[in-house]
N, C-alpha and C positions, 0 to 999 in steps of 0.2 A: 416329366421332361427328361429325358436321355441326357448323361452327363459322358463324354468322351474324353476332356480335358482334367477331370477333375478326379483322384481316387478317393481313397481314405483320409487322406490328411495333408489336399491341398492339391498342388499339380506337382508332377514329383518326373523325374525323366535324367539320360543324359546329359549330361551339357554340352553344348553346341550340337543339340540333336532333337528334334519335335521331341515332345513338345517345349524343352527348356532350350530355348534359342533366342536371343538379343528382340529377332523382328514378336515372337511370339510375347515374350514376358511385354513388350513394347503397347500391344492389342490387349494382352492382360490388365497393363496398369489403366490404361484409356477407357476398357471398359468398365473396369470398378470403379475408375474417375466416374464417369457418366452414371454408372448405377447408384452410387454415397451423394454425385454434386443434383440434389434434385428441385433448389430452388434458385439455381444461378447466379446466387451468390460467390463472392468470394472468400467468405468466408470458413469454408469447409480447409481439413485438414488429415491429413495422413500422415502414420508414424510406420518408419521401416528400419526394422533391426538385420542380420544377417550373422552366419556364420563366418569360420576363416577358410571359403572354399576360396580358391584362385577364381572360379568362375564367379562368385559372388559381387565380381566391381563390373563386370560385363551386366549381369542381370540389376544390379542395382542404377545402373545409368540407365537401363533400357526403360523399367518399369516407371522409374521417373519422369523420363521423356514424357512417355505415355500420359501417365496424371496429371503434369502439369498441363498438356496437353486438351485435358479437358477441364482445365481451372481448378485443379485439388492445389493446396497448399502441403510439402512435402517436407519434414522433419528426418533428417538421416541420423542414425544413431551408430552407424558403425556394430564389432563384432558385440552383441550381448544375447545373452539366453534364449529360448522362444518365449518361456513364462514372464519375463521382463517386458517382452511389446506386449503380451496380454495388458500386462501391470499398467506399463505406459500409456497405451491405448485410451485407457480409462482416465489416467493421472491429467494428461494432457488435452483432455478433453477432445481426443480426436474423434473423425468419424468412422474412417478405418485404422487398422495396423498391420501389418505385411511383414512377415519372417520371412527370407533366404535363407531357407537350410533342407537338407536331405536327410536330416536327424543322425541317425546310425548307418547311412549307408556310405559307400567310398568315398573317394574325393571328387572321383570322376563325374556322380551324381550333383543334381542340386533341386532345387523343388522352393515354391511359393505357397506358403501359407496366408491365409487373410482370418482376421480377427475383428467382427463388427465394433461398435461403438463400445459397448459392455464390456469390451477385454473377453468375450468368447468366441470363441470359432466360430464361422460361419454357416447356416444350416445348408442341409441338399439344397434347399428350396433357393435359397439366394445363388449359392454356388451355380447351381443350373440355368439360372437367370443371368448371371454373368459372362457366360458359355454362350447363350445364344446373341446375346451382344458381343461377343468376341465374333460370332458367328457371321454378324452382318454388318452393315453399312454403320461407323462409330461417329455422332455426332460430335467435332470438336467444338471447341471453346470460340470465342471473337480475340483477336491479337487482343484487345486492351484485357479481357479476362484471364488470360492465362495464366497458370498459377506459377510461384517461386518455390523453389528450392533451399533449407539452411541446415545446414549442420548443426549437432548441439551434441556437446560435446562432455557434458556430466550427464548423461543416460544411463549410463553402468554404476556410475556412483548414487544417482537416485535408487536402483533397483538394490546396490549393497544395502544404504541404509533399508528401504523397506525391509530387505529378509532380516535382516537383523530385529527387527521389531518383532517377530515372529519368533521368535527365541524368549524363552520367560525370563520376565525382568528382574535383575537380582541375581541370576543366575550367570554362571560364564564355564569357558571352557580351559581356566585354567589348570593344567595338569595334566591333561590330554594330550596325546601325541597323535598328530591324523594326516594319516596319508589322504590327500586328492589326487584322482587322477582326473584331469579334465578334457580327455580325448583330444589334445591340440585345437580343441574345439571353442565356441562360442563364451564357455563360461572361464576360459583360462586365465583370465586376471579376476573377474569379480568372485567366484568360489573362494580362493584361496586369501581374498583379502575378506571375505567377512569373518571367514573361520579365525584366522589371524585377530582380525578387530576381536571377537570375542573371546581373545584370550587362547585361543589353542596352539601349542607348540607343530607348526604345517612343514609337513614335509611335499612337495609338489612333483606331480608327475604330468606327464602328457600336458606342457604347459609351453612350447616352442613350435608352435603354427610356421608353417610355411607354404599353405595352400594349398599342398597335396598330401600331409600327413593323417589328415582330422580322421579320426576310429580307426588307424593303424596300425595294430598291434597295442592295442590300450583301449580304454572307456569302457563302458558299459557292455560291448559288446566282446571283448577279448581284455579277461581280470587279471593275468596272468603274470603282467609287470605291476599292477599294483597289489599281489599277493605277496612275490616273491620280494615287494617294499618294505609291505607290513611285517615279514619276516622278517627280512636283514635290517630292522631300524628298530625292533623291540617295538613297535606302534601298536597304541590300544584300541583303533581301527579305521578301516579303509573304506574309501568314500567313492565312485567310478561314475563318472555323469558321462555321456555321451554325446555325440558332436553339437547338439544345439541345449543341453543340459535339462530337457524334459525326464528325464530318465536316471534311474540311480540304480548300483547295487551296492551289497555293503559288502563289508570283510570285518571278521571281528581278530583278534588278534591271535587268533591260531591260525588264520589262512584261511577258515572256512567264509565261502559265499551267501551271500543270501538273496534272493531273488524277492519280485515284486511279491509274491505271494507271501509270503514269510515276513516283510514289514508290514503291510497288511492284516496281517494276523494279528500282529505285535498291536497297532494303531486303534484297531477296530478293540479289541481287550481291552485296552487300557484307556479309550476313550469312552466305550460305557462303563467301566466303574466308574468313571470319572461324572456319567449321565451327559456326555460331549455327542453321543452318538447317535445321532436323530431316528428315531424310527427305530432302533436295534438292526440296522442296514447298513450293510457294505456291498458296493457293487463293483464287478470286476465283471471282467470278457469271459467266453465260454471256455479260453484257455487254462484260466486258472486251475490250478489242482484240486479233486476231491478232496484232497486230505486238508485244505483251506475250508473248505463246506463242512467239512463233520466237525469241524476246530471246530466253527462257527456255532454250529445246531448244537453242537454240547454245550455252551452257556448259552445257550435259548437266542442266539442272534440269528440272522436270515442273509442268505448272499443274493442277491438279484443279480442272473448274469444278462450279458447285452453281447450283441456281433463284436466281431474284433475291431480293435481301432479306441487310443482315449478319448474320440470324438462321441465316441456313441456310448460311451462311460459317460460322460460329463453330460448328454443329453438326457438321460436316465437318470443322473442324480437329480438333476435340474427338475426335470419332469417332477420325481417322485418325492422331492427336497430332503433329497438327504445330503450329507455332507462328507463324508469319505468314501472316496472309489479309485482305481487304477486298474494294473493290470500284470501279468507274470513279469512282463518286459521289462518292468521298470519303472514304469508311471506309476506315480502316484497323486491323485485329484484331492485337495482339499480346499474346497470350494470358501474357507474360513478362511484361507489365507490367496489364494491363487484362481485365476479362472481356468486353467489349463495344468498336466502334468507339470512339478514342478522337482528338480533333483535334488538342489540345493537347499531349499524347505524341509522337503522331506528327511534330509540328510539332518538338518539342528533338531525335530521334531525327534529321529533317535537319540540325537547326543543328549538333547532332556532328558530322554527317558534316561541315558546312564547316569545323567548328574546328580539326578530326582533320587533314581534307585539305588545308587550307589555301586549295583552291580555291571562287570565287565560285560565285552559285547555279544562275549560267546554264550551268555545265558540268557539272550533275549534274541537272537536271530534264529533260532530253533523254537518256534513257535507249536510245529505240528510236524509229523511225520508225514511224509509226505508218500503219494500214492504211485509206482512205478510208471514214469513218463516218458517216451520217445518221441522227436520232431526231428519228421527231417524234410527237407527241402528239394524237390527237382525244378529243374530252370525249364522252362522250354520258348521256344521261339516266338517271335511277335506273328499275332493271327492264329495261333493251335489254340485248340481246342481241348485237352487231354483227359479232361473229367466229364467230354461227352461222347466219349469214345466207347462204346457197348464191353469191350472186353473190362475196361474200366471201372464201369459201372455194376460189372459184374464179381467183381474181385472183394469191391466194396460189400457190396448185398452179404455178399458169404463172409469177412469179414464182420459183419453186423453181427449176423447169427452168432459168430465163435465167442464174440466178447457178450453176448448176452447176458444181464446180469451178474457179468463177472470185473466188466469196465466200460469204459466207454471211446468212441470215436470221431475226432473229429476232420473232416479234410477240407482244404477250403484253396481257393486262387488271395495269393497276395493282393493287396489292395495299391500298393507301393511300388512293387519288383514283378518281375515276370515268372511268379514261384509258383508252384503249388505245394501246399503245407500239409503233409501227411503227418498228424499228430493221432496217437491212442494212447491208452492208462489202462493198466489191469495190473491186480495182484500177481499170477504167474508172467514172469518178468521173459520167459522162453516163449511164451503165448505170445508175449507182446512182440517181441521183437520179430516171431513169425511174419507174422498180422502186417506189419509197417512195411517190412521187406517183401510183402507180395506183392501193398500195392503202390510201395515205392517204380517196382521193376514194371507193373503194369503203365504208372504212368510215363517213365520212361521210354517204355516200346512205344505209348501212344503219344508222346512229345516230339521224335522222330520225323 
């Protein structure tokens, strides 16, 4: 079944612009009503978290019209993580759960994720289903069926306690100094109070939302003010979650970064010594780095890669039951603690590792050297086509050849944005950057 409405990870778009518009998310909530309400009872229920986008009280009333609309019962949580409706979804015994957030993208962005009964995402197959009921004629409810609406208003303090459980017991973060930055985003009060709760001396960043700030110059996505924090405050390291807190990087306390690959590393090691590591498997997207994989194959572990997206991470673990996956970006899956990427998680899962091992962060976020990698990104218009453009594809082809056994290439359309993600790896770092630059420029002539 053709999915138009739905990408990688949910419906994602402008706000106040198809597909993320008041009347749309309205048809969205109505018809996930009608696909979750399927014995016509009232007793069905849905839980909806959201980020601090301005647009996020337009789509949060619209979607709700919608559901109650078709007799869902509706649980508002206001701003908390994505990994927290996972959490709740399941806590609450809902049937669905629905994030408002655009993750890392602008403010100007916003996007609807749905999370089945399980606290997991929802598969193509339902997603597509939902689509084609958005598609047609939406059977509403009878006036006496219509469902209510209630606020509840410790959601964020349920999900502090849970992460904190996830921290070893016995253990605290007294003596630590830790920067957060939480992108003005979703996790800007619950991060900083668990780390706090467990003891850690927090210094807070990107923690003043005002609707249009969220991944502005901070989070996950730009480290730059939480470096130059861990710098200027002597901190023994730096924590970056991004707008809806799925996503982490670190800082250890000389400024340097570490990407998703690189706690992964760290996670996957130390969880089979530990025999935590099911299968000797870590999986992660085809973005990750070589030099992740050969870490890997030298203690005898295996990466299984999957398409892009922590959707199709977490469908692969699931599948193959393993228990650690994410992705370069950020994500980190541990299906032991989280049904979805979680930042936060991830984020005490290091600080153990420093508490355990006694050592600083800068000897554990270099995990592997890593293999020379360029991404870069051209935008091109809604309706092009630019990866089926002949010149295009020819640029590629002969690219293939060059990096033949010297590296590899990957190009792909954003799932999210209207991008196309020209990434390659090779040892000669001038080959590389060749290679990206030809067929940056090609797809550019052919995004025109």
């Amino acid at each position: 079944m053709t999915r138009k409405l739905f990408g990688t990870d949910g419906v994602r778009g402008r706000a106040n612009t198809h597909p993320m518009t008041a009347e749309m998310a309205l048809r969205l909530g109505a018809a996930a009503g009608r696909y979750f309400r399927t014995d016509g009872s009232n007793g069905h229920r849905v839980v909806i978290g959201k980020d601090t986008r301005l647009s996020g009280y337009m789509i949060e009333n619209a979607l709700t019209a919608g559901l109650t609309s078709t007799g869902m019962n509706v649980l508002l949580f206001g701003p908390v993580p994505t990994p927290a409706v996972g959490f709740l979804t399941r806590s609450m015994r809902a049937d669905l759960g629905i994030m408002i957030s655009a993750s890392h993208n602008p403010a100007h962005d916003n996007g609807i994720k749905f999370f089945g009964p399980d606290g997991f995402k929802l598969s193509d197959e339902a997603e597509a289903e939902i689509e084609a009921i958005v598609a047609g004629e939406i059977a509403l409810a009878a006036p006496k069926n219509i469902g209510r609406a209630k606020r509840i208003e410790d959601g964020r303090g349920r999900y502090v306690e849970y992460a904190k459980t996830t921290f070893p017991r016995g253990q605290s973060l007294s003596g630590l100094k830790v920067v957060i930055d939480c992108a003005h985003g979703a996790a800007y009060r619950a991060a900083p109070d668990v780390l706090w709760e467990l003891g850690a001396q927090v210094i807070p960043v990107g923690v003043a939302p005002n609707g249009h700030n969220i991944n502005q110059g901070c989070g996950s996505t730009d480290t730059s003010a939480a470096v130059e924090t861990v710098i200027a405050h002597g901190a023994d390291v730096g924590i970056c979650l991004d707008g809806d807190a799925d996503r982490v990087m670190l800082i250890d306390e000389t400024g340097q970064v570490a990407d998703g690959d690189q706690i992964m590393a760290l996670f996957a090691a130390r969880w089979a010594e530990e025999g935590r590591l099911r299968d000797g498997t870590l999986v992660a997207s085809v973005m990750s780095n070589l030099g992740l994989e050969r870490f890997l194959t030298a203690r005898g572990l295996r990466l299984e890669r999957t398409a892009v997206g922590d959707r199709y991470v977490v469908e692969a673990m699931r599948k193959g039951g393993w228990n650690l996956g994410g992705e370069q970006s950020g994500h980190i899956v541990m299906t032991d603690y989280a049904t979805t990427g979680d930042g936060l998680i991830a984020s005490l899962q290091f600080l153990a590792a420093m508490s355990e091992t006694g050592k600083p962060a800068s000897s554990l976020v270099e995990s592997f050297e890593r293999v020379p990698q360029l991404l870069k990104n051209v935008r091109y218009d809604a309706g092009a086509e630019p990866l089926e453009a002949s010149p295009v594809k020819a640029i590629i082809a002969e690219a293939e050849t060059r990096l033949n056994g010297t590296g590899r290439l990957l190009i792909r359309k954003s799932g999210t944005e209207p991008l196309v993600r020209v990434m390659a790896e090779c040892e000669d770092e001038a080959l590389l950057a060749e290679v990206v630059d030809e067929i940056v420029a090609a797809v550019e002539a052919a995004a025109k």
